[in-house]
C-alpha positions in Angstrom: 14.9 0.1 -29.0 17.8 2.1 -28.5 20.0 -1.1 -30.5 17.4 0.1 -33.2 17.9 3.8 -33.0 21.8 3.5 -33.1 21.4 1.3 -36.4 18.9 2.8 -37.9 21.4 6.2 -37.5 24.3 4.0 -39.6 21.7 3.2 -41.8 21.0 6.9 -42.5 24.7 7.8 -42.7 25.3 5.2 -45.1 22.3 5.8 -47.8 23.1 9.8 -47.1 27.1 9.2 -47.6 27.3 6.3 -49.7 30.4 5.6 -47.5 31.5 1.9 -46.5 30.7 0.9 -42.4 33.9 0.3 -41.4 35.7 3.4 -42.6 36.4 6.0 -40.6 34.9 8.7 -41.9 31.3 7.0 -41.8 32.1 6.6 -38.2 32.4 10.2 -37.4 29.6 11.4 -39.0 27.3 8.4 -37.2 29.1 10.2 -33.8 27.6 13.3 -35.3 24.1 11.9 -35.9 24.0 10.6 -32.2 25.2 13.6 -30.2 23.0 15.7 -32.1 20.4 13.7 -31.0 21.7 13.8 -27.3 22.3 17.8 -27.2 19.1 18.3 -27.8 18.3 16.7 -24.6 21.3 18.7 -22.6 18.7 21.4 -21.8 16.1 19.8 -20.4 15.3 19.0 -16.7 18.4 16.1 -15.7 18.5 16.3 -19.7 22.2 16.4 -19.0 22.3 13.1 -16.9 19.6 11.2 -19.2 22.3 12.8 -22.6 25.2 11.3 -20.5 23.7 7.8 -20.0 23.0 7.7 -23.8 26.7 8.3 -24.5 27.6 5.2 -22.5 25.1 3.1 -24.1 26.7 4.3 -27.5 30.2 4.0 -26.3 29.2 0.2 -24.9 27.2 -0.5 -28.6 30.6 0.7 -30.9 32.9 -1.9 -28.2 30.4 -4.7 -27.9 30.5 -4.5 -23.9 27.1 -6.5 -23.3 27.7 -6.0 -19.3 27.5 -1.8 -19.7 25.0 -1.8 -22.2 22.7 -3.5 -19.4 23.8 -1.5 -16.5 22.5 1.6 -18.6 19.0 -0.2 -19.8 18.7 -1.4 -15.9 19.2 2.5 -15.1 16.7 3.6 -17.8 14.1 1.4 -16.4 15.2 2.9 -13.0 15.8 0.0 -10.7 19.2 1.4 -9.2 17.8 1.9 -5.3 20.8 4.0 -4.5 23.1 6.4 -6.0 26.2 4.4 -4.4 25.3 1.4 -6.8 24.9 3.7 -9.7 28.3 5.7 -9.2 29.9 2.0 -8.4 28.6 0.4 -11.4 28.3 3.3 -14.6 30.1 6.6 -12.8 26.7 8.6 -12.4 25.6 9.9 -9.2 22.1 10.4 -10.2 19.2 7.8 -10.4 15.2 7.6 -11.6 13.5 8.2 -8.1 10.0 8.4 -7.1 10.5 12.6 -7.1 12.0 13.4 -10.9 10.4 10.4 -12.6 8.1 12.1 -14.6 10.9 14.1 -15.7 12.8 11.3 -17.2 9.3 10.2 -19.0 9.2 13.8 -21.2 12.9 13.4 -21.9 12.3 9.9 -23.4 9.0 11.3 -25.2 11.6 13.8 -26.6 14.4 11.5 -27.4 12.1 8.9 -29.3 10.7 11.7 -31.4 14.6 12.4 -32.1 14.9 8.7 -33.0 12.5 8.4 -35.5 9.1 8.1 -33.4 6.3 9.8 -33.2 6.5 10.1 -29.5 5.1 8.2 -26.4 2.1 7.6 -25.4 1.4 6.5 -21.4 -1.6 4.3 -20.4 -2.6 4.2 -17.1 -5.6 2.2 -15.9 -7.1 1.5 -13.0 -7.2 5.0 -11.6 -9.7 3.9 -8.8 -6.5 2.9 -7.2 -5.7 6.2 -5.7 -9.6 6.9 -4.7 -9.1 3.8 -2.7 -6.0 5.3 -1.1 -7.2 6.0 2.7 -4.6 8.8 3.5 -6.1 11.7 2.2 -2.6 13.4 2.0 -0.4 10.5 -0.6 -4.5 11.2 -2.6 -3.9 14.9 -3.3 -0.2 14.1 -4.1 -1.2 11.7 -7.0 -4.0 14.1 -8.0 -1.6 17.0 -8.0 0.7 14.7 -10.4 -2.1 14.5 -12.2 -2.4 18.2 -13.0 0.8 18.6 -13.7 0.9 16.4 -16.5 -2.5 17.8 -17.4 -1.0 21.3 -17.0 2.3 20.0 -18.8 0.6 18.9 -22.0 -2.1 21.3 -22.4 0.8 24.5 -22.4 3.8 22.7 -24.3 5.9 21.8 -21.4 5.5 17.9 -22.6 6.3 17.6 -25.8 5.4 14.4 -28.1 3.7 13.3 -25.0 0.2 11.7 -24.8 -1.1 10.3 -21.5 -4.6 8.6 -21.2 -5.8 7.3 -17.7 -8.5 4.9 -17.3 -10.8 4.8 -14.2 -14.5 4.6 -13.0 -16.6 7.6 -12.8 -17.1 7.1 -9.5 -13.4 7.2 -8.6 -13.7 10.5 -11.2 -16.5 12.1 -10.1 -16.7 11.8 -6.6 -15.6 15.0 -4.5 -15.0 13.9 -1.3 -12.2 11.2 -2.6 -12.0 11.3 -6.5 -10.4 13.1 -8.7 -12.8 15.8 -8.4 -11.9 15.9 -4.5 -8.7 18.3 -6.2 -10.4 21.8 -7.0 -7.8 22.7 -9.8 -8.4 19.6 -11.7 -12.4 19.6 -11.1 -12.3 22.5 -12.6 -10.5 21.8 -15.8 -12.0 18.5 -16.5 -15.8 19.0 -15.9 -18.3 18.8 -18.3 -19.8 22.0 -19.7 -23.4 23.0 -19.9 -23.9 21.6 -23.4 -23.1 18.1 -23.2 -25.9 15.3 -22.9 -26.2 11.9 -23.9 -25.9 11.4 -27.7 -23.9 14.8 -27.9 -21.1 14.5 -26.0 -17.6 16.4 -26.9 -15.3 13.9 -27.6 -11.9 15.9 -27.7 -13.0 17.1 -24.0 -10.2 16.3 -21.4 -12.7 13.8 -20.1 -14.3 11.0 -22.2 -17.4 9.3 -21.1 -17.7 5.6 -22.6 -20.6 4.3 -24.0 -22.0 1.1 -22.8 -22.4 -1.4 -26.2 -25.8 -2.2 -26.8 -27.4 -5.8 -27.5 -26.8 -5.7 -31.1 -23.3 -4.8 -30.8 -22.7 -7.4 -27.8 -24.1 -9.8 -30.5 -22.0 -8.9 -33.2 -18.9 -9.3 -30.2 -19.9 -13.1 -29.5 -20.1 -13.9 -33.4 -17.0 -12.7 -33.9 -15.8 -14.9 -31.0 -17.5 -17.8 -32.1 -15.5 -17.6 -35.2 -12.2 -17.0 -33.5 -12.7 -19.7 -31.5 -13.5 -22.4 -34.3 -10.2 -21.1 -35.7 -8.3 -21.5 -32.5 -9.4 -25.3 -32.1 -9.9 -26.0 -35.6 -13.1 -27.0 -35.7 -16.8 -26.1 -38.4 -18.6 -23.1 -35.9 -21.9 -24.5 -35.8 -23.8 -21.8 -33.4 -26.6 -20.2 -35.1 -28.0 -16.7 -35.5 -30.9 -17.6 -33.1 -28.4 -19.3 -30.9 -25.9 -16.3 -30.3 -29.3 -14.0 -29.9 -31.1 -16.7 -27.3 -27.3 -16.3 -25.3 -27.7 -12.6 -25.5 -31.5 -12.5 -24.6 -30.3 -14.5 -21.3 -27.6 -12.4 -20.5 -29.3 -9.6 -20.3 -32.3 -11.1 -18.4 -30.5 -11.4 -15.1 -31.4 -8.5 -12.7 -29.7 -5.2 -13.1 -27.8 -6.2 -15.8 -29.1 -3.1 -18.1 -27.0 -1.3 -15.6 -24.3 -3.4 -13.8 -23.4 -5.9 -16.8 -19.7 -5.8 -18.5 -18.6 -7.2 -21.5 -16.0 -9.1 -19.2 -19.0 -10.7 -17.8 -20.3 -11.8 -21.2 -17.1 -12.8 -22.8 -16.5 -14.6 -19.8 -19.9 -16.9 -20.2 -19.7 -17.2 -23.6 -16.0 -18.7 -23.5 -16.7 -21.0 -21.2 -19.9 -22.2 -23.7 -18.0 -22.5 -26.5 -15.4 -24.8 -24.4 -18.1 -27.0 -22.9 -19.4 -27.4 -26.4 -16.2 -28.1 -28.1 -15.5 -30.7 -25.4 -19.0 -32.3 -25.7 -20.1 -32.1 -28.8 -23.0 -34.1 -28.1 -24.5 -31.8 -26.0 -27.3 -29.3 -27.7 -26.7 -26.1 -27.5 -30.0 -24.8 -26.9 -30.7 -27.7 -24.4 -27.6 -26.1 -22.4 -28.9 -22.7 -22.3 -32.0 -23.8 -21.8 -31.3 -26.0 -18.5 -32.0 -25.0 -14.9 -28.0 -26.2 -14.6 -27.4 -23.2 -16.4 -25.4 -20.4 -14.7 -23.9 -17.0 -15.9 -21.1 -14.8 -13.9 -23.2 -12.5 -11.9 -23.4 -9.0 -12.0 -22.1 -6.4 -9.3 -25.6 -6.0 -8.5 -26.2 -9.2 -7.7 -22.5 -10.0 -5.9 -23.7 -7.2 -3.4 -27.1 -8.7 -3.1 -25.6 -12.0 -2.2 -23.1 -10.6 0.4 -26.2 -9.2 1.9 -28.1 -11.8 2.3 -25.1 -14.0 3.7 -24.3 -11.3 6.2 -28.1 -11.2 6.5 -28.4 -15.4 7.0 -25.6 -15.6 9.5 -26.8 -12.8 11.4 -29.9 -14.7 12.0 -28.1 -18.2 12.3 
């Protein structure tokens, strides 16, 4: 990326100035076009180390020196442990820690948006993570990162920055250990009194998804069906009334109007098309239609089978 940024600069400077690359004038004004880029960084939070770094990357670019350019790309991706190594190895005595790294992320939102970007978007899934965290203290640290960046976006502080995070509404809602279990960010990200199902507000800081129905887990499958055929090179041969007897079963098991994912589905119906491609002498609707049949099972029904073997060896 930053290889990218530094040519696509000489680029510029050459369809702007017409000049040839190696004189020395086109040179300069490429040196312009970089720092201009880097000062704009200078007065940031650790702007001033990130703006330094940048300049040794672009020094180490214009002298070929492979072994620096990595150095600084291993410092950007901040797996220097200590600040010895870094002042050994690149002359900095700063380094991306588990304290300022959030800082570093809105400088390289800023400087991408400097280099052409958009900005940068961060995903973070899995959220339940830190509602599975059992000190309640390193909770309310994450969740008080959490508003920060909330805070940051929201009032202009994190510029050409998008974050979305991606968690249960469990691990959300639940205010003994969720996110909710922080007042401040409770607060912001709670529904009003207006929304209900089928009239939600979608640029609210929280996002409810919506289960997909049968028709739209059916129009999923087909599509699989066909990617699949493609993948193996074969003629797709599954039916409309076969994709909608799969469906039908899938969504006969108990709790799955609840509990079932597409994971789940995709899951069984990938392993279908595989046994069929592999046998292709087997019937389809005989396959389904066998007691040998068997689907992933629900979370319902994993915790109803933990039950009952807790329950069984209990009595054994």
């Amino acid at each position: 990326m930053l290889d990218r940024w530094i040519s696509g600069v000489q680029s510029g400077v050459a369809m702007e100035s017409g000049l040839d690359f190696d004189s020395p004038e086109f040179a300069q004004l490429v040196q312009q076009k970089i720092f201009s880029v880097i000062r704009d960084l200078n007065g940031m939070v650790h702007g001033f180390d990130f703006a330094r770094l940048l300049t040794l990357y672009y020094q180490a670019y214009l002298n070929g020196d492979e072994d620096t350019k990595a150095k600084v790309i291993r410092w950007f991706r901040g797996e220097y442990v200590t600040k010895t190594e870094a002042k050994q190895e690149l002359g900095v005595n700063v380094i991306i820690t588990d304290d300022d790294w959030y800082e570093y992320i809105k400088i390289f939102a800023v400087f991408l948006k400097n280099a052409g970007y958009a900005g940068m978007l961060v995903l973070i899934d899995e959220l339940v993570n830190i509602y599975k965290i059992p000190n309640s203290i390193t909770r309310q640290y994450n969740y008080e990162k959490i508003l920060t960046m909330y805070n940051d976006t929201l009032q202009g502080k994190a510029k050409y920055f998008g974050i979305i995070l991606c968690g249960t509404p469990q691990c959300i809602e639940d205010t003994r250990r969720g996110i909710y279990s922080y007042e401040a960010l409770r607060s912001r990200l709670t529904e009003g009194r207006f929304s209900k199902a089928g009239a939600q507000d979608m640029l609210a800081p929280i996002i409810k998804l919506v289960p997909l129905t049968n028709e739209e887990m059916l129009i999923l499958v087909e599509k699989l069906a066909d990617i699949h055929a493609q993948l193996f090179g074969y003629q797709q041969h599954l039916t409309q009334d076969d994709l909608i007897t799969f469906i039908q079963i899938e969504y006969s098991r108990v709790g799955a109007d609840s509990h079932i994912t597409p994971r789940e589905i995709i899951r069984d119906f990938i392993e279908l098309l595989d046994i069929l491609y592999q046998n292709p002498r087997l019937d389809v609707a005989e396959l389904m239609g066998s007691a040998d049949f068997s689907y992933a099972k629900t979370p319902l029904e994993e915790q109803a089978a933990d039950s009952l073997g807790e329950y069984a060896e209990f009595e054994l």
